[in-house]
Each structure stands twice: as structure tokens, then as C-alpha cells.
Steps between C-alpha positions, in 0.01 A plus 500: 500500500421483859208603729520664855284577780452841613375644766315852508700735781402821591816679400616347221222341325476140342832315587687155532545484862559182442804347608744187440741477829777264434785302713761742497264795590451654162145562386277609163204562396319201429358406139313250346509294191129513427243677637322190587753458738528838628100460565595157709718681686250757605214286557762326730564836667169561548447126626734550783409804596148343562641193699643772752167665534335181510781418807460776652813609434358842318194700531298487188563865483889392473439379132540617188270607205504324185469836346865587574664271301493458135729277306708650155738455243808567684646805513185660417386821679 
């Protein structure tokens, strides 16, 4: 079993957007072993995301909504 991160777009609804990139330029959707760890990696992504606000490297209206993520069994729609 694994758990992903999806993101809600406005075309295609909830999807994994994302991504592993690797060495030789290949790429896949990332997964995650538990979803304890897929939430670690989100709160991360929110965490950084923050830091560049807080840097003034964003605007807070640059950021993202909690409310557009949600994490699942993978490969669930």
C-alpha cells in the first residue's frame, strides 16, 4: 500500500502532481510508504512555502490553501 499527495486542479480534479525527477532525466509520480510520511512531506511543503513569504521572496497571496491538498491511498480517485 502506498499514500500520495494530490492536489485539487481545476481541470482535472484531485491529482498526484507530485513528482520524483531523477539523474538521468526520467521522472514519476511520487508516493509514499505511509501516510505519516506523505503528511511530513506536506507540512514541509507548506513550511517552505512560508519561509519564502516570510523572505519576501512571495506575496502572501502567492501561497497555497491547505484546502487543496488531501492525502489518499494511492491510486485512489
Amino acid at each position: 500500500m502506498t499514500y500520495e499527495v494530490q492536489t485539487l486542479t481545476i481541470c482535472d480534479g484531485w491529482i498526484n502532481t507530485w513528482t520524483v525527477h531523477y539523474p538521468d532525466g526520467s521522472s514519476e509520480p511520487e508516493t509514499f510508504e505511509t501516510a505519516a510520511q506523505a503528511q511530513e512531506a506536506l507540512d514541509e511543503f507548506f513550511a517552505d512555502i512560508q519561509a519564502e513569504i516570510d523572505a519576501g521572496q512571495r506575496t502572501e497571496d502567492e501561497g497555497y490553501s491547505r484546502d487543496e491538498f488531501r492525502i489518499v491511498k494511492g491510486g485512489a480517485a
